[in-house]
C-alpha positions in Angstrom: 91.4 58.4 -62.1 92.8 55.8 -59.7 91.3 52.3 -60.1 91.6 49.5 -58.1 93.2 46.1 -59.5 92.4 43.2 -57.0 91.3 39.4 -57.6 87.8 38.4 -57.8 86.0 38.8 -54.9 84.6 35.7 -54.6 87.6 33.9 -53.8 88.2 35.7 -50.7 92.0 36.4 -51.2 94.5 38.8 -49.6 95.8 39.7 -53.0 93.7 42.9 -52.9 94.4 46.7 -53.3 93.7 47.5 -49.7 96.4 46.4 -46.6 98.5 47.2 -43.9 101.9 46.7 -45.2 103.2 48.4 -48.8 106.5 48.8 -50.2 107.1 51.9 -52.8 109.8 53.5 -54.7 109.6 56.9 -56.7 110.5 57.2 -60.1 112.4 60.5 -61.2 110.0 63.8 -62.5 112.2 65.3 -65.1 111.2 68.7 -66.1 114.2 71.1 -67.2 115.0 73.5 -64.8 112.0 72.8 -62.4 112.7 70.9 -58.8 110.5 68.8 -58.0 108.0 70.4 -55.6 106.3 67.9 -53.6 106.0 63.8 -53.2 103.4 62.7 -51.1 101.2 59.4 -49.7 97.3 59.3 -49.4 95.8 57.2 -47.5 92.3 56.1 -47.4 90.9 54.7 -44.4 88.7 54.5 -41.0 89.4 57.8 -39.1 91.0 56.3 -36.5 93.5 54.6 -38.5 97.5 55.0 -37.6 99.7 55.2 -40.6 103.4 54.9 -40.0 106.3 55.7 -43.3 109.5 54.6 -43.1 113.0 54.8 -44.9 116.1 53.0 -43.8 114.5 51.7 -40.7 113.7 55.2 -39.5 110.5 56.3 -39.4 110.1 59.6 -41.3 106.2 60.5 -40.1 103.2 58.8 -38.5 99.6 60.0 -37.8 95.7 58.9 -38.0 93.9 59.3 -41.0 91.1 61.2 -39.4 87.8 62.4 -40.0 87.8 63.2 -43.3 88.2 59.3 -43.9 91.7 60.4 -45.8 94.7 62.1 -45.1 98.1 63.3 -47.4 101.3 62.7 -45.7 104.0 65.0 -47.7 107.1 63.1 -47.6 109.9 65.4 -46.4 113.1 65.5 -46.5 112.6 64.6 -50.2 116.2 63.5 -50.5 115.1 60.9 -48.2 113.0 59.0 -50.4 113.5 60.5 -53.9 116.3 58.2 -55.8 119.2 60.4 -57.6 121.2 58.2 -59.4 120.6 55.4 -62.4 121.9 52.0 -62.1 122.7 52.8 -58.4 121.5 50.6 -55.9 120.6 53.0 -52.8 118.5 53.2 -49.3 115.3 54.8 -50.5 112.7 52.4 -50.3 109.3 53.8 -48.8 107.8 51.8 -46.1 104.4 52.2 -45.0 102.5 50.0 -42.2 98.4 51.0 -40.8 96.9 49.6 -37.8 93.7 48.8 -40.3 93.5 48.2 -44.0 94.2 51.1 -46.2 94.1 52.1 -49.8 97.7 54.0 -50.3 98.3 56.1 -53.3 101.5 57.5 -54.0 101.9 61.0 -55.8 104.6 62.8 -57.9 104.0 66.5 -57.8 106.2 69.3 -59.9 105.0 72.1 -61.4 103.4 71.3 -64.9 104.5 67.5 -64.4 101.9 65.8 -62.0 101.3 61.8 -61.9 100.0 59.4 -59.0 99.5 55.4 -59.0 97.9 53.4 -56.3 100.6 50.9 -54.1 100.0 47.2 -53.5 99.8 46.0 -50.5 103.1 43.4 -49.8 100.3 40.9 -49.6 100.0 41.2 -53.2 103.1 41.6 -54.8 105.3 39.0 -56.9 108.2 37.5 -58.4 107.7 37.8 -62.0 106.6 40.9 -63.9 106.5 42.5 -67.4 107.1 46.2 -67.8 104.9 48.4 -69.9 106.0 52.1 -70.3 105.8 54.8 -72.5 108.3 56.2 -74.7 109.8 59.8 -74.5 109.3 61.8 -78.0 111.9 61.8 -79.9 113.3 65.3 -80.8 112.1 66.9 -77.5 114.1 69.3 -75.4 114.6 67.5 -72.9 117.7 66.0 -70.6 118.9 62.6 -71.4 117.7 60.9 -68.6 114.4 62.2 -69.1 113.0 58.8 -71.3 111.5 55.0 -69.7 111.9 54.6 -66.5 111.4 51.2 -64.6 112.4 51.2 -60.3 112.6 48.2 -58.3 111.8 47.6 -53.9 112.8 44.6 -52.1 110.7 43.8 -49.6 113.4 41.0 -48.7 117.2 40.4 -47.9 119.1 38.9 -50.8 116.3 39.4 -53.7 118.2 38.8 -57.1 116.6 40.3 -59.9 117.0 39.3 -63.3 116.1 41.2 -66.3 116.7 41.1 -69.9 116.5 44.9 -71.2 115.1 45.6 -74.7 117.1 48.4 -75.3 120.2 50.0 -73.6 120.2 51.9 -70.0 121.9 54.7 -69.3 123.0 56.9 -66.5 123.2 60.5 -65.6 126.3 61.3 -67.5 125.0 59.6 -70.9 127.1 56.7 -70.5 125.6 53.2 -71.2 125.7 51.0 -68.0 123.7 48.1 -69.7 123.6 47.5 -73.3 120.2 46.4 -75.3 119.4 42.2 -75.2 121.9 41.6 -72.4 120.8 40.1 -69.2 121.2 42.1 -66.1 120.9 40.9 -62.3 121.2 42.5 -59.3 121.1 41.9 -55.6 118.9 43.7 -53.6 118.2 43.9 -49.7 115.0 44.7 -47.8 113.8 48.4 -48.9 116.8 49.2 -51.0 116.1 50.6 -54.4 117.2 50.4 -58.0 116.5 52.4 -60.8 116.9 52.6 -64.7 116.2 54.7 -67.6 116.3 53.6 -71.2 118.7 55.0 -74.2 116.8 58.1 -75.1 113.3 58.0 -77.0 113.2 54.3 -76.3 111.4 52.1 -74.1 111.9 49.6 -71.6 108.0 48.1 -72.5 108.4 44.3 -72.7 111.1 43.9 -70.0 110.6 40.6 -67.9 112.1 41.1 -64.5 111.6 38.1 -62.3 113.3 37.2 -58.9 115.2 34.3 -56.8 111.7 33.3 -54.9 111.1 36.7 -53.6 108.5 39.5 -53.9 109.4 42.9 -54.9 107.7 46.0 -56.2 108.0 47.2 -59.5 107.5 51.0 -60.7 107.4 51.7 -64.6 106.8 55.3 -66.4 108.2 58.1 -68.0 110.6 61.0 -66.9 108.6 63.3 -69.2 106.4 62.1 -71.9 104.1 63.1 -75.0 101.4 61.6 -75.8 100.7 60.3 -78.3 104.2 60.1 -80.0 104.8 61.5 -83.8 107.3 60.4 -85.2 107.9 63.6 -87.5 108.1 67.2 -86.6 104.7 67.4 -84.6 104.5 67.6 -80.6 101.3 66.5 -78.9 102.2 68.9 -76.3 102.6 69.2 -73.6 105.5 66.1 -71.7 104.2 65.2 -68.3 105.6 62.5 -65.7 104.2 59.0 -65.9 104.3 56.9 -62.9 102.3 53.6 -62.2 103.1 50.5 -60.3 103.6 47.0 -62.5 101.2 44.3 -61.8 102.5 41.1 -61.2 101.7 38.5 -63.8 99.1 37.1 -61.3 97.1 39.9 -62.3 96.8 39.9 -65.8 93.6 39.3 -67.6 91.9 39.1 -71.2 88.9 41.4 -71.3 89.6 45.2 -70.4 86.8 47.7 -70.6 88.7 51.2 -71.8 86.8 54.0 -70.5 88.0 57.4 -72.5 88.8 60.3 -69.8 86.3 62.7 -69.3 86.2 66.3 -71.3 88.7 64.8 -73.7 87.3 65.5 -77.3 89.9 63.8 -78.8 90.2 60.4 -77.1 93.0 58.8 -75.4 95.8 56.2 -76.2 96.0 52.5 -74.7 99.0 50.3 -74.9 98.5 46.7 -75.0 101.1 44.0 -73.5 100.7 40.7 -74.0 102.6 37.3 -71.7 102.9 34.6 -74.5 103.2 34.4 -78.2 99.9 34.5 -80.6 98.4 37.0 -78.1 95.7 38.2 -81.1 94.0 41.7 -79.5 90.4 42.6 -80.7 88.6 46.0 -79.8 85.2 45.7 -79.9 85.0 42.4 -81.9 87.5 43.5 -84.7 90.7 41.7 -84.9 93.7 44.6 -84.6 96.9 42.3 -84.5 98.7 39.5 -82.8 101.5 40.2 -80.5 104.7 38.0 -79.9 105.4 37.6 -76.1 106.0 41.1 -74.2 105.2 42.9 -77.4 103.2 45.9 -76.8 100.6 47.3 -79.0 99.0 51.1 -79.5 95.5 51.5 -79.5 93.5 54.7 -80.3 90.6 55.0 -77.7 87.6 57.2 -78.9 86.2 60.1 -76.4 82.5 59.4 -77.3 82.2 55.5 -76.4 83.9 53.1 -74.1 85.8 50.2 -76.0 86.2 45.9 -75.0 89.4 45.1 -75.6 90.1 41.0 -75.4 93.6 39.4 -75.8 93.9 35.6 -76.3 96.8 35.5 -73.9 96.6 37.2 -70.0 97.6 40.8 -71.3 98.6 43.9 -69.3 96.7 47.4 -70.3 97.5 51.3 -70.2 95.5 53.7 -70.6 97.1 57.0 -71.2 95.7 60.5 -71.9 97.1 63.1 -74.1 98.5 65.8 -73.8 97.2 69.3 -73.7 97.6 70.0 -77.8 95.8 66.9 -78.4 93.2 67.2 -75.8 91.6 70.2 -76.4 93.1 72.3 -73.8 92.5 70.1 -71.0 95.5 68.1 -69.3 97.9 66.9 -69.7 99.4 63.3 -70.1 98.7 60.8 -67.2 98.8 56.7 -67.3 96.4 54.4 -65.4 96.8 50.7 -65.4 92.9 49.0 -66.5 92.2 46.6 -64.4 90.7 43.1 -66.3 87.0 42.6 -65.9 88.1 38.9 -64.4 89.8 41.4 -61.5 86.5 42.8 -60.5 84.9 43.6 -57.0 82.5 44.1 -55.1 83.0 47.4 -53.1 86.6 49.6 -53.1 87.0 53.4 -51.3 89.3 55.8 -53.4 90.0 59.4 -53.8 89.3 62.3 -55.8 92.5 64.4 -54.7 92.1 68.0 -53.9 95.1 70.0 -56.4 94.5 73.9 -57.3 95.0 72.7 -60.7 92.2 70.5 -61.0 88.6 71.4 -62.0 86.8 68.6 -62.5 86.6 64.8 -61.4 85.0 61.7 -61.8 84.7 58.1 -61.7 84.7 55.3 -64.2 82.4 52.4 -63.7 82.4 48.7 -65.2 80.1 46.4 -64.2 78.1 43.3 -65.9 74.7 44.4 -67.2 72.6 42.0 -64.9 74.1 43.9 -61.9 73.8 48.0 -62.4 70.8 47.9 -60.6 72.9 47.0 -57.5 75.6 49.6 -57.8 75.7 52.3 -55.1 78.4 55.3 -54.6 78.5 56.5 -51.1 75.3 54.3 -50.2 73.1 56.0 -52.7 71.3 54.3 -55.9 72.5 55.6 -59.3 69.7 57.3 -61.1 71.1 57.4 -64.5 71.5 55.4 -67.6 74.2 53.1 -67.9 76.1 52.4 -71.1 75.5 49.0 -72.4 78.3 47.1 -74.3 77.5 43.9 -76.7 79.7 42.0 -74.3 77.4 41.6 -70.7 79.4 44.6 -69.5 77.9 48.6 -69.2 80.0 51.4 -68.2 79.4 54.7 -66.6 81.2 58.4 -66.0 80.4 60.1 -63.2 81.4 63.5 -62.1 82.0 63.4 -58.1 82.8 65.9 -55.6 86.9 65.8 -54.1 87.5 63.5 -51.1 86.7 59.8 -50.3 84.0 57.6 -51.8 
């Protein structure tokens, strides 16, 4: 499920998915004793489209979309643009220019340990975000440097990033390189990289990272995660890589519609962040808590209904699905960032990727009651019954065939 996480339409913005300038990092896939396999770019797009990727200055690959309306571009050598080291500032950020507006997504293959996020366009990154991530489970065999992981891109010369880390980063060799609460800076130039990765079973989730004046990308997930965590000798098996891109601030909203994945009898988990103090959360009407700034919250989402979420202070939200044990035999974990219903637009392409190890896909649909009579996918009417919810909103699950739509 890849969603799209723009500004209203009606203010006619460039802050929008789509572009022809992006900026990406990768975050490390750690599963023991399995290299990853495969890192790759799809891009969505008029045929005759030219996509360029670059690292260092160099460029790696270029080609037209083509006919099929999208094309992968598998990134090799993957030493060129996979980062190796924590707490290392290194060459490895991903370029990638179009001669037309694209939608760019950006995919982590290994074997059993799969995740992909959409990429911003430059046009709509920031200087000032909050990280949400998931935490590693505690007790899991699994290497050290397999817990939060949060990856910075300059798209600038000289962009200083400060950050004040809620628990201790480490690096390879298990050695702390920045301890819990202190403040950390470093100095980036134009498509260098920087990685971290938490003290073990922690989280980085309520990190602020903001910059001198200049806009950078920011990359949060997991090196191997279960979900949902148990904190006694139960496993929701089985870990998988989580990898999504932060939105900036600028993006955050109030009201989130949390569409439970399809085939998943047993729901899936959402993580709430909040911006400011006396954030109070509701789902579906019923007051759940009230978060302090950058606190994060864990939601149970139910497979049978979609579920409002509303925050009284702009909120960032996560949906996450569970792993296999936990999800009837289907999947394993992957994150999606739900984009506010104040984000909405009013058309988007994406793509239903082609894997051998996936059976089935679909598409989630939000849109405000008055308007389901308008909604189209791939020029056709929907001839089904939405879901209504007591808020204005309706929601709908659609199976679709792979490719674009």
């Amino acid at each position: 499920l890849m969603l799209a996480l723009p500004r209203a339409v009606s203010a006619q913005c460039a802050d929008n998915t789509q572009g022809r300038d992006f900026w990406l990092t990768f975050l490390r896939n750690m599963l023991p004793d399995s290299p990853t396999e495969e890192l790759s770019l799809v891009a969505v797009g008029d045929p005759a489209t030219v996509v360029y990727v670059y690292v260092n200055g160099t460029m790696m690959m270029a080609g037209p979309i083509g006919t099929t309306g999208w094309r992968k571009y598998v990134l090799t050598p993957q030493a060129s643009f996979y980062p190796s080291c924590h707490g290392v500032v290194q060459n490895l950020g991903t370029h990638v220019t179009a001669t037309d507006n694209i939608s760019l997504y950006a995919l982590n293959f290994m074997t059993w340990s799969y995740d992909a996020t959409i990429v911003l366009p430059t046009t709509a990154l920031d200087t000032d975000y909050v990280v949400q991530s998931y935490p590693m489970q505690e007790g899991a065999d699994l290497p050290v440097v397999a817990g939060s992981l949060v990856g910075f891109v300059a798209t600038e010369d000289s962009t200083t990033l400060t950050m004040t880390l809620p628990c201790a980063a480490r690096n390879g060799s298990n050695n702390i390189i920045v301890d819990s609460g202190a403040q950390h800076t470093v100095t980036l130039n134009q498509g260098q990289t920087y990685q971290l990765h938490s003290d073990r079973f922690l989280t980085f989730s309520g990190m602020r990272v903001t910059s001198n004046g200049k806009p950078f990308a920011c990359f949060q997930g997991t090196g191997c995660a279960n979900v949902p965590i148990h904190y006694d000798s139960t496993i929701c098996g089985a870990c998988d890589h989580l990898y999504e891109q932060a939105l900036p601030l600028k993006f955050w909203g109030k009201t989130f519609v949390a569409v439970p994945t399809a085939q998943h009898p047993n729901g899936d988990i959402a993580l709430v962040t909040s911006s400011a103090d006396s954030c109070v959360v509701t789902i579906d009407g019923i007051i759940i808590d009230t978060l302090a700034t950058a606190g994060t919250l864990q939601l149970n989402i139910g497979s049978n209904a979609a579920h409002m979420i509303h925050t009284s202070q702009p909120a960032t939200v996560g949906l996450y699905m569970k792993g296999e044990d936990c999800a009837g035999g289907v999947g394993d974990p992957a994150a999606v960032m739900i984009p506010p219903v104040e984000q909405g637009i009013q058309r988007v392409s994406f793509n239903a990727f082609r894997s051998n190890g996936t059976q089935f896909h679909y598409v989630n649909l939000v849109i405000r009651t008055v308007d389901t009579a308008d909604m189209r996918l791939d020029g056709e009417p929907l001839d089904t019954t939405w879901n209504p919810l007591p808020s204005g909103y309706s929601w709908l699950q659609l199976p679709v065939r792979p490719g674009t739509h």
